[in-house]
matplotlib code that plots the C-alpha trace (Angstrom):
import matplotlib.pyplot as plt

x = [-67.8, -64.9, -63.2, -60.1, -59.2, -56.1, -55.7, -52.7, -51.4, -51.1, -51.0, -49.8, -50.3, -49.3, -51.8, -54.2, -53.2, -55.2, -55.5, -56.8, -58.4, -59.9, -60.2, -61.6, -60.3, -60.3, -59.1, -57.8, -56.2, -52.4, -52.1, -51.8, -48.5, -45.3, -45.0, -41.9, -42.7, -45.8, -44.6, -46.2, -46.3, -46.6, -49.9, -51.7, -54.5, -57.3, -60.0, -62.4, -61.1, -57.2, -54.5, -53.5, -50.7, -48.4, -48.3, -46.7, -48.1, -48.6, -50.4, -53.0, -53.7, -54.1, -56.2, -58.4, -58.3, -60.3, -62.8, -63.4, -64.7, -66.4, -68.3, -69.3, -70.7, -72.8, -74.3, -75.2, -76.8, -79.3, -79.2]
y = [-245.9, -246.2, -242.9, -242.4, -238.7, -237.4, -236.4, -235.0, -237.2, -234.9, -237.3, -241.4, -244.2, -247.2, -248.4, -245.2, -242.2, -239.0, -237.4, -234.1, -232.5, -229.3, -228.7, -232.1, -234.7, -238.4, -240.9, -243.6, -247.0, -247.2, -250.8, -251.0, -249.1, -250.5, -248.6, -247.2, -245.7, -242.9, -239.7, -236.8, -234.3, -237.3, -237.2, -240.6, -241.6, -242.4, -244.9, -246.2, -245.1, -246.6, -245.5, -247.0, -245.1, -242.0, -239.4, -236.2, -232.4, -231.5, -234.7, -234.3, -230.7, -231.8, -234.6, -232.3, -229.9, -232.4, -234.3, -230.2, -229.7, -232.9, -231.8, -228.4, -230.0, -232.6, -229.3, -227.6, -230.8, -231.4, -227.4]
z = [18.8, 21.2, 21.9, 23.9, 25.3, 26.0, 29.8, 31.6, 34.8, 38.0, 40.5, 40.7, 42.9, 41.4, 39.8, 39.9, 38.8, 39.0, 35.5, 34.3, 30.3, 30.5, 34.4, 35.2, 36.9, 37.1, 38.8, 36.0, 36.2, 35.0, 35.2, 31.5, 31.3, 32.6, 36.5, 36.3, 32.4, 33.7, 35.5, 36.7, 33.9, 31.3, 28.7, 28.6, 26.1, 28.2, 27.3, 30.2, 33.1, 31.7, 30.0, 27.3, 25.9, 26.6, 24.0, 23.8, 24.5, 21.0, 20.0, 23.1, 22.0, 18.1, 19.6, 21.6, 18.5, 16.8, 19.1, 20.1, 16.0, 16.4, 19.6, 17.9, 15.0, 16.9, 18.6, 15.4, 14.8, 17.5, 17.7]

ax = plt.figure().add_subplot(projection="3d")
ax.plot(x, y, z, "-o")
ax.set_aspect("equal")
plt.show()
């Protein structure tokens, strides 16, 4: 299963970009996006290291909503 997170982008240097979801942070590839489309502040789907698409606040935190019920109910599982 591929999964992509949402991260927030706090830093950029064309083509890296330093990103951060939950008080961690990444360093993540932004050659996919056109350079002059990312900006600090901006929320990015992030899938292997790249980001591959800017989304707004709202849908990160519904994203992270869900992969957050997903995560609890793989622990009750293997609990």
């Amino acid at each position: 299963m591929c999964v992509g997170v949402p991260m927030k982008v706090v830093e950029i240097n064309y083509p890296m970009a330093v990103a951060e979801a939950k008080g961690v942070r990444r360093n993540i590839s932004i050659m996919l996006l056109p350079e002059d489309e990312v900006k600090v502040g901006d929320y990015v789907i992030v899938h292997v290291g790249n980001a591959i698409e800017i989304i707004d606040e709202k849908d990160a935190e519904e994203i992270w909503k869900v992969l957050d019920e997903v995560m609890a109910i793989l622990d009750e599982e293997e609990g």
